[in-house]
C-alpha positions as CSV (number, residue, x, y, z in Angstrom):
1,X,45.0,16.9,-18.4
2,X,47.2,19.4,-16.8
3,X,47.9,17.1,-13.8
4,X,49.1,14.2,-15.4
5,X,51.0,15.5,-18.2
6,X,54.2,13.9,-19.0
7,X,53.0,11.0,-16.6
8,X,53.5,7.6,-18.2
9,X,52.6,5.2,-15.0
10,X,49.0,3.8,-15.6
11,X,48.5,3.6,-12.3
12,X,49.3,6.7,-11.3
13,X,47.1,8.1,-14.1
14,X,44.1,6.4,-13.0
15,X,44.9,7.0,-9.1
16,X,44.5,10.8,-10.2
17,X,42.5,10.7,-12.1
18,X,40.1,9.0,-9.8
19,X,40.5,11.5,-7.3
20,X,40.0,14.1,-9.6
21,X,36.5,13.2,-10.9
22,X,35.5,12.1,-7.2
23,X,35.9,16.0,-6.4
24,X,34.4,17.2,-9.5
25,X,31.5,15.1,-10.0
26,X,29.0,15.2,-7.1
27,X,26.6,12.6,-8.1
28,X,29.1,9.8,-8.2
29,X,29.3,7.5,-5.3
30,X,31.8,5.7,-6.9
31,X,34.5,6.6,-9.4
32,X,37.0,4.2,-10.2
33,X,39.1,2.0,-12.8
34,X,38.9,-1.9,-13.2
35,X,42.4,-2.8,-14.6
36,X,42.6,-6.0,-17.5
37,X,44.1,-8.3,-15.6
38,X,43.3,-11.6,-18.1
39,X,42.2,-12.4,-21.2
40,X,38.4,-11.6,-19.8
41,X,38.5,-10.7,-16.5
42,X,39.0,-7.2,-14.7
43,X,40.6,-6.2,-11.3
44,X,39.6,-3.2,-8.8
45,X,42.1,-0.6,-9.3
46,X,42.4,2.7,-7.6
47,X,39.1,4.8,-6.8
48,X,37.4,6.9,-4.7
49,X,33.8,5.6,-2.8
50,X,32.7,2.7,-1.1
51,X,33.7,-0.9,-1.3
52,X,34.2,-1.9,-5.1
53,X,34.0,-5.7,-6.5
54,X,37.5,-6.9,-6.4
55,X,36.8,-8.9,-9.9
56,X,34.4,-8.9,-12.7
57,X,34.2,-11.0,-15.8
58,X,33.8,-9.7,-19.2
59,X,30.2,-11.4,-19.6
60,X,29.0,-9.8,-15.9
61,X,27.6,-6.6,-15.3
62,X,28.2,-3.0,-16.9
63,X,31.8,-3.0,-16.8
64,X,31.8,-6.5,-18.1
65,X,30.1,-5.4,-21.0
66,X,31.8,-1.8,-21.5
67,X,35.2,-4.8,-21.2
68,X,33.4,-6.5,-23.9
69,X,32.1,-4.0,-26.6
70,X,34.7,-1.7,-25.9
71,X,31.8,0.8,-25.9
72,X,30.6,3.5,-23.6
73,X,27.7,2.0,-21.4
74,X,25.4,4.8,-20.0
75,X,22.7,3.6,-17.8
76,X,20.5,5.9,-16.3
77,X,18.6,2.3,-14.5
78,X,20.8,0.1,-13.6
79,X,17.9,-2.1,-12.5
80,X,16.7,-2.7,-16.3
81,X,20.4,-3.7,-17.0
82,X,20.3,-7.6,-17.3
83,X,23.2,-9.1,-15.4
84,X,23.9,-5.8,-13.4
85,X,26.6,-6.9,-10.6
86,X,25.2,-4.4,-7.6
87,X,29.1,-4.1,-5.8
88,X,26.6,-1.7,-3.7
89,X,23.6,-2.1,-3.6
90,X,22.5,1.7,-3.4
91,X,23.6,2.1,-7.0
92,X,21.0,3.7,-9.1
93,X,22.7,4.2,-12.5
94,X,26.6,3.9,-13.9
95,X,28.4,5.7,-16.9
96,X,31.4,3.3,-18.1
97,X,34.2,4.1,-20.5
98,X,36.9,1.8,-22.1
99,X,40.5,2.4,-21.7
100,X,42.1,1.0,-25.3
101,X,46.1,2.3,-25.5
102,X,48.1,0.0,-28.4
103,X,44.9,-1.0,-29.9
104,X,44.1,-3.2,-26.4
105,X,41.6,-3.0,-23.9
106,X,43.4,-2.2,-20.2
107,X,41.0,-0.8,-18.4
108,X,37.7,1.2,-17.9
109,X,36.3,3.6,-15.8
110,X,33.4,2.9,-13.8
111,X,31.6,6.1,-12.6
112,X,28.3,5.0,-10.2
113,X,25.9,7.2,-8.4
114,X,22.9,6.7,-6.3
115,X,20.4,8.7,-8.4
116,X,18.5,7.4,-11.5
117,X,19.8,9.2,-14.6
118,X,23.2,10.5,-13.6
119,X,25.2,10.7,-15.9
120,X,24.2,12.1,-19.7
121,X,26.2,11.4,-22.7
122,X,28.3,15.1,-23.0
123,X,29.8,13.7,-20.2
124,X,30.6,10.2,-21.5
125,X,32.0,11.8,-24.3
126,X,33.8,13.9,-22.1
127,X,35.3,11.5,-20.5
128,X,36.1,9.1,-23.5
129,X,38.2,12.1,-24.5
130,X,40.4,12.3,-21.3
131,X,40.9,8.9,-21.5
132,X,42.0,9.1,-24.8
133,X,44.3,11.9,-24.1
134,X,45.4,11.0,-21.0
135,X,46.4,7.2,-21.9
136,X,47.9,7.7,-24.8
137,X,51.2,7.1,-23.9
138,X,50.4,5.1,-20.7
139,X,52.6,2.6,-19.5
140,X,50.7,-0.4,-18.5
């Protein structure tokens, strides 16, 4: 929180932050944010890790339903998920969290890793509070 405090640029927020949780969580092989870009699609926006999908629709894959629900999605298989969209195809498991500022969806964050079971849910509600915090005021 530190970091970005005071910072009002979205993208800047998320380029951080992306960067930040790269370096301090060692399971994920990819941590990144998919930016709203329509009225149900997402774009790739900044991250850390290997090639990401460069667009995903609200009715594909985790994201797409994290976009959807506007609820955490923490999957500890993502081989049970139905409609999982394998951007790499070493992925094992994904924690995503919604970005809402103003009441609107304008982004989540997609944390992946190549190990079942990942992620747990202290640290998706960990992270639903920084993006909370940390977006609260965002510029987007």
């Amino acid at each position: 929180r530190a970091v970005v405090a005071g910072e009002r640029d979205a993208v800047a927020i998320q380029a951080t932050l992306a960067c930040l949780l790269w370096e301090t969580l060692p399971q994920a092989s990819w941590c990144g944010f998919y930016r709203r870009v329509g009225e149900r699609t997402l774009a790739v926006g900044p991250y850390q890790g290997t090639m990401g999908c460069l667009r995903i629709d609200f009715e594909r894959g985790v994201c797409g339903a994290c976009a959807r629900t506007r609820e955490i999605q923490l999957v500890p298989d993502v081989s049970l998920f139905p409609g999982h969209i394998a951007c790499d195809d070493r992925t094992r498991s994904e924690l995503v969290v919604p970005v809402v500022s103003g009441g609107e969806l304008r982004a989540v964050l997609d944390l992946d890793s190549h190990h079942l079971d990942a992620f747990d849910r202290a640290e998706a509600a960990l992270l639903q509070r920084l993006v909370e915090d940390v977006f609260a005021d965002a510029s987007f």
